[in-house]
C-alpha positions in Angstrom: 0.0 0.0 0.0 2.8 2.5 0.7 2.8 5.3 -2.2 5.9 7.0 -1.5 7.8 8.1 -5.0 10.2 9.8 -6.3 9.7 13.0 -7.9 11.3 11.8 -11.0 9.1 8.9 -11.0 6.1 11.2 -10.4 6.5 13.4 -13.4 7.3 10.2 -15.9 3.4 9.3 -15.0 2.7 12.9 -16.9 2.0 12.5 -20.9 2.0 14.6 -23.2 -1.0 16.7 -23.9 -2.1 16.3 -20.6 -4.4 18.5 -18.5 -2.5 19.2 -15.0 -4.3 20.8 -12.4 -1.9 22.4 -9.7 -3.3 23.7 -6.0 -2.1 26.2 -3.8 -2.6 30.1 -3.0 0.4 32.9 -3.7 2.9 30.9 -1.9 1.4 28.5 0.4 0.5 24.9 0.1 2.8 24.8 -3.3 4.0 21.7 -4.5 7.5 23.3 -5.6 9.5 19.9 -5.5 6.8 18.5 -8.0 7.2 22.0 -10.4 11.1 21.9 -10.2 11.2 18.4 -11.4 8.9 19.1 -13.8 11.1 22.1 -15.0 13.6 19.9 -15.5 12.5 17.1 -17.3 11.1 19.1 -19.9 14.3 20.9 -19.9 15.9 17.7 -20.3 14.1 15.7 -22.3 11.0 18.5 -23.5 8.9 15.6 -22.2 6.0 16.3 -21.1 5.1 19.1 -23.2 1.9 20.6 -24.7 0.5 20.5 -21.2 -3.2 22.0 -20.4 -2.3 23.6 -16.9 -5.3 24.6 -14.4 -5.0 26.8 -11.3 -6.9 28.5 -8.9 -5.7 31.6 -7.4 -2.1 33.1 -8.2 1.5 30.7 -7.6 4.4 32.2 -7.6 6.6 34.7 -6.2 6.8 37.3 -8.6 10.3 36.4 -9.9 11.6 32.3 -9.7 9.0 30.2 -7.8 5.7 28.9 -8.5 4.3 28.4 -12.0 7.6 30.8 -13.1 9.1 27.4 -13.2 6.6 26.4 -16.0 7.5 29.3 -18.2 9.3 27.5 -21.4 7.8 27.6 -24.9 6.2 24.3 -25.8 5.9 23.0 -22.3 2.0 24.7 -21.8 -0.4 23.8 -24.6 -3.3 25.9 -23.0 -3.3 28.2 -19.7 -6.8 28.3 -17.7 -6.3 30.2 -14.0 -7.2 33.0 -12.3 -3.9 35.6 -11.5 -0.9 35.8 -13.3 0.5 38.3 -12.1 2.9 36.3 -9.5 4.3 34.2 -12.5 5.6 37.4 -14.6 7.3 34.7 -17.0 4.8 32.6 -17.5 2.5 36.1 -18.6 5.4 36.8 -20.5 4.9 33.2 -22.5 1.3 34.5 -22.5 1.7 38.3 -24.1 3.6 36.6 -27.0 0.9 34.4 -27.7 2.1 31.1 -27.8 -0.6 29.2 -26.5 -4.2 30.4 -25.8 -4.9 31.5 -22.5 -8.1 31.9 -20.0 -7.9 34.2 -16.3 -11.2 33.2 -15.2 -12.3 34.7 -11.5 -11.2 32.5 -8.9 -14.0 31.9 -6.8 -15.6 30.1 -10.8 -12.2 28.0 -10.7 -12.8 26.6 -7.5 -16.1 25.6 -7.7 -15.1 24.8 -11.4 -13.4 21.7 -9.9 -16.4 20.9 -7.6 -18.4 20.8 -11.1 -15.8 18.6 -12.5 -15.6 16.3 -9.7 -20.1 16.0 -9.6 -19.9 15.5 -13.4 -21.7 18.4 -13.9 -21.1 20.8 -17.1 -20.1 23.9 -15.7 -20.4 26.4 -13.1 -23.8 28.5 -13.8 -23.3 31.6 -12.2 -24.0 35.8 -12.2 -20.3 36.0 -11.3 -18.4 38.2 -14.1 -21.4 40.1 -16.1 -20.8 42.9 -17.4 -17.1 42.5 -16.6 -14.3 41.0 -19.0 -15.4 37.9 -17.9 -18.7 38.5 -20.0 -18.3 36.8 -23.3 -19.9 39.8 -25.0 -17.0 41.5 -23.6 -14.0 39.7 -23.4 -15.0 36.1 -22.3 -11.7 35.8 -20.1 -9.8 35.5 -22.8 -5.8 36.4 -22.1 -4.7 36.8 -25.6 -5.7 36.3 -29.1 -5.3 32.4 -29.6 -7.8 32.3 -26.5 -10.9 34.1 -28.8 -10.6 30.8 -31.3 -12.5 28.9 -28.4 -15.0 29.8 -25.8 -15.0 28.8 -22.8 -18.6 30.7 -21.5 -21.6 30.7 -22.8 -24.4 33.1 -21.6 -28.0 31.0 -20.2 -31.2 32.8 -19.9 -33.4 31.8 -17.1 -36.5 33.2 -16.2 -35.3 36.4 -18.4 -32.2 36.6 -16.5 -28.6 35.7 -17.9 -25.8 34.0 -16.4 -22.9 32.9 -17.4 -21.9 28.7 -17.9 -18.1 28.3 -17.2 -17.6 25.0 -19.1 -16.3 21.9 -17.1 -13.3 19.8 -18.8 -11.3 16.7 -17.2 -7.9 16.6 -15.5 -5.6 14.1 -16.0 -2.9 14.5 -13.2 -3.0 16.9 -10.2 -0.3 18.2 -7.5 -1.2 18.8 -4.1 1.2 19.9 -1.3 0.4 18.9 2.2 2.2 18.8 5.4 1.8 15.0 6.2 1.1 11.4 4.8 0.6 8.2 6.5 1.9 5.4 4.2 -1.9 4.9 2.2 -1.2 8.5 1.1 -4.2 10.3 4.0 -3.3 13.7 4.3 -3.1 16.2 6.8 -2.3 19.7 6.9 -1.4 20.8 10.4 1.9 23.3 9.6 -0.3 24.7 6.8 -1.3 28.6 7.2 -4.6 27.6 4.5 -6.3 24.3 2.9 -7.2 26.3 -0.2 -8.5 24.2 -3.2 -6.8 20.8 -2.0 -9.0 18.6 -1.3 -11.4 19.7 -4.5 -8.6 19.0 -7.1 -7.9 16.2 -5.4 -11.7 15.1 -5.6 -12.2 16.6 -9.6 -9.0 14.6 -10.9 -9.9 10.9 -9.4 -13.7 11.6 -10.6 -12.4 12.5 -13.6 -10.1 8.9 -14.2 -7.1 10.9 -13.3 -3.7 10.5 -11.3 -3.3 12.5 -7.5 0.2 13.5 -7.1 0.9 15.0 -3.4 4.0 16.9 -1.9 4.3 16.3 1.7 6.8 17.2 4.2 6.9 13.7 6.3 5.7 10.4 6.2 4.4 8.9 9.1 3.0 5.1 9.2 -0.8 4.3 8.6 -3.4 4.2 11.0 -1.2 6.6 13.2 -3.1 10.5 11.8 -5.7 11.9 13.4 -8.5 11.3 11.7 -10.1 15.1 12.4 -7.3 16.2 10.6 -7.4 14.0 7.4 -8.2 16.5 4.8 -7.8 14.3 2.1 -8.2 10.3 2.4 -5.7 8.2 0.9 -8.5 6.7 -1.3 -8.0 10.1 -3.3 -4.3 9.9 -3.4 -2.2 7.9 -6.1 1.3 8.8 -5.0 3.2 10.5 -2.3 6.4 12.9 -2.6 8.4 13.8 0.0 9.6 17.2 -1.0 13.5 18.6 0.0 13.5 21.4 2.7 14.5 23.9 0.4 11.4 23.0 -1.9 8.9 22.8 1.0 8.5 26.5 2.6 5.2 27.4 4.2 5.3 29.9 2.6 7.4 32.2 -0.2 7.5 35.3 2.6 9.6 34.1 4.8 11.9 31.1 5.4 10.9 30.3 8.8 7.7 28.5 10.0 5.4 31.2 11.1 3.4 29.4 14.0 1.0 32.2 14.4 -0.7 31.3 10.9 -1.6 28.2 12.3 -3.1 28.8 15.2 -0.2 26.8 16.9 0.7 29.8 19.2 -0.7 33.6 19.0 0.7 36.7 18.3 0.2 39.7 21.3 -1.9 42.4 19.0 0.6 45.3 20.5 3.2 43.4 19.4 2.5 44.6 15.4 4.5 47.3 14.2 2.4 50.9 13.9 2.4 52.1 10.5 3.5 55.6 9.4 1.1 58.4 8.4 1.2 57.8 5.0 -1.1 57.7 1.5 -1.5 53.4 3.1 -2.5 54.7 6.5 -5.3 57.8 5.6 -6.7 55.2 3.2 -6.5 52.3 5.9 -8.1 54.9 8.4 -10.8 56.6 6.2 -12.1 53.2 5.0 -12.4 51.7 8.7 -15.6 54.4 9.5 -17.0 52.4 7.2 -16.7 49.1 9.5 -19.4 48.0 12.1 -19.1 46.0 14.9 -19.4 42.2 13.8 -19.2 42.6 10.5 -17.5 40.4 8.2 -14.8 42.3 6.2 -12.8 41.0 3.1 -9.2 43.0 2.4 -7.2 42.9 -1.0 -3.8 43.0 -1.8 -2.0 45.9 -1.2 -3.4 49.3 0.2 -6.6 47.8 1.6 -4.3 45.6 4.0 -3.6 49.2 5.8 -7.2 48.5 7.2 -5.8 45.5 9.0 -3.2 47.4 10.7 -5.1 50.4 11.5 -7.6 48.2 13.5 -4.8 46.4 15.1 -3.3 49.7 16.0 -7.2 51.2 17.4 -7.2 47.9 19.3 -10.5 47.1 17.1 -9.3 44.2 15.4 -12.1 41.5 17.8 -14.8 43.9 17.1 -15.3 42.8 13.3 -14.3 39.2 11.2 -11.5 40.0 8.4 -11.6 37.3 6.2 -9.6 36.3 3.2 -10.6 34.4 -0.3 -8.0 31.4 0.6 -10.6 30.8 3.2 -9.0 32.1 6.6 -11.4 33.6 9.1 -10.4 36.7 11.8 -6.7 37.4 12.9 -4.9 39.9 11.4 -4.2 39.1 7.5 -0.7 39.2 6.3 0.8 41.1 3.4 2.5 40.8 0.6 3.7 37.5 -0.4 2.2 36.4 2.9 -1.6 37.4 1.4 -3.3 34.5 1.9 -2.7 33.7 5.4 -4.1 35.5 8.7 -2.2 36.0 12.2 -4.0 34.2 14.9 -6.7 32.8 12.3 -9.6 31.6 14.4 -11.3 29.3 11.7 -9.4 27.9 8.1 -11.6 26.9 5.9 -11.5 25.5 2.1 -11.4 28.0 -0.7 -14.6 26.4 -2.1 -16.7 27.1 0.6 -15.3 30.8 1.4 -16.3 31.7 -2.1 -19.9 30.4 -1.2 -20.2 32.5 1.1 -19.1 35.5 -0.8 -20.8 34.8 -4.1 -23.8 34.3 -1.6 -23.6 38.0 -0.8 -21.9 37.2 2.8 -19.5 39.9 2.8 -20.6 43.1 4.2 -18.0 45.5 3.4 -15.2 44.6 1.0 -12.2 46.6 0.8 -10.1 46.1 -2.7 -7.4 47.9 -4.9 -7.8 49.9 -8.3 -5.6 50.9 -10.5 -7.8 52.1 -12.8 -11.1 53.9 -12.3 -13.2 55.6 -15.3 -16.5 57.8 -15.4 -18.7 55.0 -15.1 -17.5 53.7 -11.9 -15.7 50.8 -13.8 -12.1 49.4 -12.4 -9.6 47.9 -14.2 -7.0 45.5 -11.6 -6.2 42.9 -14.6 -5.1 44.1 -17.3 -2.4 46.9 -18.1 -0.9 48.0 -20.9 -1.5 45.1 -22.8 -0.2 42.9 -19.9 -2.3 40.3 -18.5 -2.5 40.1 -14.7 -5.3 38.7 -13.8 -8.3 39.3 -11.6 -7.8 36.7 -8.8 -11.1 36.5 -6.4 -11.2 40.3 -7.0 -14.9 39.7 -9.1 -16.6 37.6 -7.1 -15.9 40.0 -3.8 -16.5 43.2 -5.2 -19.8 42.1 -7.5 -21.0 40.3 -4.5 -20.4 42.3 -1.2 -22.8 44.7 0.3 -20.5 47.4 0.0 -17.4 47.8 -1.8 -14.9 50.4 -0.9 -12.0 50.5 -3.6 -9.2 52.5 -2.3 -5.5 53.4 -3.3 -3.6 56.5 -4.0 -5.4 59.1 -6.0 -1.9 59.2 -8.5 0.5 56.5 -8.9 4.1 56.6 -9.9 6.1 59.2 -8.0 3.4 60.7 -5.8 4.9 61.9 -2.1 3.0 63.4 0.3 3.2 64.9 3.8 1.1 65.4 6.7 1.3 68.8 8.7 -1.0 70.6 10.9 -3.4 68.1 10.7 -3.6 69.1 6.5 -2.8 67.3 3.8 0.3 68.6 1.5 1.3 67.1 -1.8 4.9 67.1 -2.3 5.5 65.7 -5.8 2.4 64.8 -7.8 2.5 60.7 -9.6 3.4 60.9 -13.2 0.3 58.0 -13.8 -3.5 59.3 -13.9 -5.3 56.5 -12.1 -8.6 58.1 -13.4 -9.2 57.6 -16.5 -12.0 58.3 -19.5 -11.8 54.5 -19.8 -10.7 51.5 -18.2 -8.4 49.3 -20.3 -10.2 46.1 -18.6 -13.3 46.1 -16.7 -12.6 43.7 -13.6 -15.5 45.2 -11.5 -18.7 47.1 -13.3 -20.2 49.6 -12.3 -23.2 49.4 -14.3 -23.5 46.5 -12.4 -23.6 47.6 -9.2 -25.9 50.1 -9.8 -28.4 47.6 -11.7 -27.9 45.9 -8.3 -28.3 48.5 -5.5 -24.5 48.0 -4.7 -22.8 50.8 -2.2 -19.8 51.8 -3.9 -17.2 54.0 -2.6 -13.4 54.9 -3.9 -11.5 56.3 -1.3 -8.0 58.3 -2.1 -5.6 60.0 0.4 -6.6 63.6 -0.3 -10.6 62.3 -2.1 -13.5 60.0 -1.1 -16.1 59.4 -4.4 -19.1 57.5 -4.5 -20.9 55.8 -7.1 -24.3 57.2 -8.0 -26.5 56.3 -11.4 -25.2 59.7 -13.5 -21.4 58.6 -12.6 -19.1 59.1 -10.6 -19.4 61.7 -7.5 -16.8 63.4 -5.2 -17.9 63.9 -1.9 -15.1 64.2 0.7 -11.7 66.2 0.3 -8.8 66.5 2.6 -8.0 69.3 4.3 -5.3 71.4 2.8 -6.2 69.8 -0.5 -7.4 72.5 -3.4 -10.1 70.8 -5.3 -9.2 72.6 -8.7 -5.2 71.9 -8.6 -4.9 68.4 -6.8 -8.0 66.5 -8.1 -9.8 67.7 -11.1 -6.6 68.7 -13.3 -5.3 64.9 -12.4 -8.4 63.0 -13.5 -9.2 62.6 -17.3 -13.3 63.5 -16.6 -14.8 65.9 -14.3 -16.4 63.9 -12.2 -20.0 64.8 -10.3 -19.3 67.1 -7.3 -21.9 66.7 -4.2 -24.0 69.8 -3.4 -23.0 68.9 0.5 -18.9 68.5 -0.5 -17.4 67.9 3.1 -14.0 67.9 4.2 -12.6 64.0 5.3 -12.5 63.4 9.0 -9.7 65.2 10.5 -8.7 62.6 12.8 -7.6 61.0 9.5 -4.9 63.3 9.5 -3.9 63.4 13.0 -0.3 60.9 14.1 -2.0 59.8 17.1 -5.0 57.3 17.7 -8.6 58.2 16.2 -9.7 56.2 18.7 -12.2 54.7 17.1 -15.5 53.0 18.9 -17.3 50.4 16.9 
């Protein structure tokens, strides 16, 4: 019964033409061993090649790691996922158009696999009208060999459409866990997130195929837990024990972080306070929008300043943060470390956090833009001709109650300073991030409106909402000119509110707002 391989032995199972299907989230729960080998067979022998690759949400660091391993012409046949942005040579492969590729939202790739595994054609869902996602639009499609086949097709029921994201087999699948008993059970214990394990796992032996896992250890049967068997051996073919320096918990640091397991956990004053910054006023303007017990989603990036402010305002118990890889509470980490939560207090599957958000769980979502038009529309995906990506960015923002998309109001250069309690722009970004149009719509804001969605866009020195006529400013900074720092840096003239009101000035303040939720 034991299924302990080799690597080398694991990829020779893979054939050419193949569909793989590889889990994970940024950089946790990667099966790295399994995508070095695979690097270097091909590089070897350029066996297997023409490969079909699925993923979920985004694997990679942003320079070596991950699904950059992948990136060699006539290795990938087809690319269907939902971020590339973390594998910038693998969206490299896809800008030149050598293969056709697909970035689908990644709450539809998760329960994608649940549709594979049930035999079911598809996932039928609102998720992604009106955005690129929309066939009528773009259809997902990552570059021009992607538009010679569909994967989407738009179903009217009752007079309303949706959109079917078409099911397909896998053949092979990697999985990374922390454990195996020698039948190949699984558990995940010195794992900051479960993400789409178990599912792929699940989709690929319903669908005749072969379940390749990574694991840290072996232990002998009958001697796991059984509360902590995520996966059953019956849905594992082989077992890898990956080298050290291929099994991180994560790609942020190289040290096991026991605070993302719930193992120990962290003393809140013991997180660094954040400077008054363009981060911080954002962090700290959104947050009045935060009510006790709420459930909160943050994005990458700016909108993790919420996190820290509430640490900071010792608020962080009075609301739920949660994150798409399906960690509940804590304090969410940043950067490369997205994905995983200090002192989590539940961690979920990725399939079943996106049922709750598709669901309309969420009740105030905070997410990046780096573009914003008249309309309302932003663009996180697509720039410049350069795929990224919109990761589980549609299905929060279509799907929360209210969205707040916040970020500097330029990019590129901007510096600011806070003085007197008033804002002061220093050196003005070179890069306009409001524009007449959005190169890619990743959230719509015809949409919303159709849908009685509360959108706000908060800036450091400007807070906008979205109405039916377009876009309207209502909040400025103080020490902010309206004429000189907002409207000569947009492309339109937005609305302006009869009842234009200056932005809290405890915003602006290097001390505690002492906020009471």
């Amino acid at each position: 019964m034991c299924k302990i391989i080799s690597s080398k032995k694991a990829i020779d199972l893979i054939k050419n033409n193949q569909t793989l299907a590889i889990g994970g989230f940024v950089g946790f729960t990667i099966p790295e061993e399994l995508l070095v080998t695979l690097k270097e067979k091909f590089l070897e022998d350029k066996k297997p090649n023409n490969l079909s690759i699925f993923y979920c949400a985004g694997i990679g660091d942003g320079k070596e790691r991950g699904l950059n391993h992948l990136a060699h012409e006539g290795l990938i046949g087809k690319l269907y996922c939902g971020h590339i942005g973390l594998a910038p040579k693998l969206g490299a492969l896809v800008s030149k158009n050598l293969f056709p590729a697909y970035t689908v939202p990644q709450g539809v790739t998760v329960h994608l696999l649940r549709a594979i595994a049930g035999k079911k054609p598809g996932v039928l869902t609102h998720v992604g009208l009106k955005t690129f996602a929309d066939p009528r639009i773009e259809g997902c499609c990552a570059n021009e060999l992607a538009k010679k086949e569909s994967i989407i097709e738009i179903i009217s029921i009752d007079n309303k459409d949706y959109l079917l994201y078409k099911s397909f087999p896998i053949d092979v699948c990697f999985i990374k866990a922390t454990t195996a008993d020698t039948h190949g059970s699984l558990t995940f214990e010195n794992e900051a997130v479960f993400a789409d394990q178990l599912t792929m796992a699940e989709a690929t032996k319903n669908s005749g195929g072969i379940v390749i896992a990574q694991v840290d250890r072996v232990t002998e049967y009958g001697t796991l837990d059984p509360h902590r068997v995520r996966v059953h051996s019956h849905l594992v073919d082989y077992v890898v024990i990956g080298k050290p320096e291929n099994s991180p918990q994560s790609f942020l640091f190289k040290d096991f972080v026991p605070e993302w397991t719930g193992q120990i956990k962290r003393p809140l004053d013991s997180f660094e306070k954040t400077d008054l910054n363009e981060r911080k006023i954002c962090g700290r303007r959104s947050i009045l929008e935060i009510k006790k017990n709420m459930l909160v989603n943050l994005g990458i990036g700016v909108p993790e300043a919420v996190a820290s402010v509430a640490s900071e305002e010792g608020i962080s118990d009075k609301f739920t943060l949660t994150i798409e890889s399906g960690v509940m509470g804590g304090v969410p980490a940043s950067g490369l470390g997205i994905g995983a939560t200090y002192n989590p207090e539940a961690i979920h599957e990725q399939g079943s956090i996106f049922d709750l958000y598709d669901g309309g769980g969420i009740d105030v979502a905070c997410l990046g833009a780096a573009e914003i038009d008249e309309k309302g529309n932003v663009n996180v995906s697509k720039f410049c001709g350069r795929v990224v990506g919109p990761g589980g960015f549609v299905n929060i923002s279509q799907n929360t109650k209210k969205v707040i998309f916040c970020g500097s109001f330029t990019a590129k250069g901007l510096e600011i300073k806070v003085e007197d309690d008033k804002l002061k722009i220093m050196k003005e970004g070179t890069n306009k991030k409001f524009k007449t149009k959005v190169e890619q719509i990743t959230f719509s804001g015809e949409y919303a409106n159709d849908s009685g969605q509360e959108v706000l866009y908060v800036t450091e020195r400007a807070v906008f909402k979205l109405t039916k006529a377009g876009l309207m400013l209502i909040e400025i900074a103080p020490g902010i000119d309206l004429e000189k720092d907002i409207l000569s840096n947009m492309e339109f003239k937005p609305l302006i509110s009869e009842s234009l009101k200056e932005m809290d000035v405890r915003i602006f303040k290097d001390e505690l707002m002492n906020i009471i939720l």
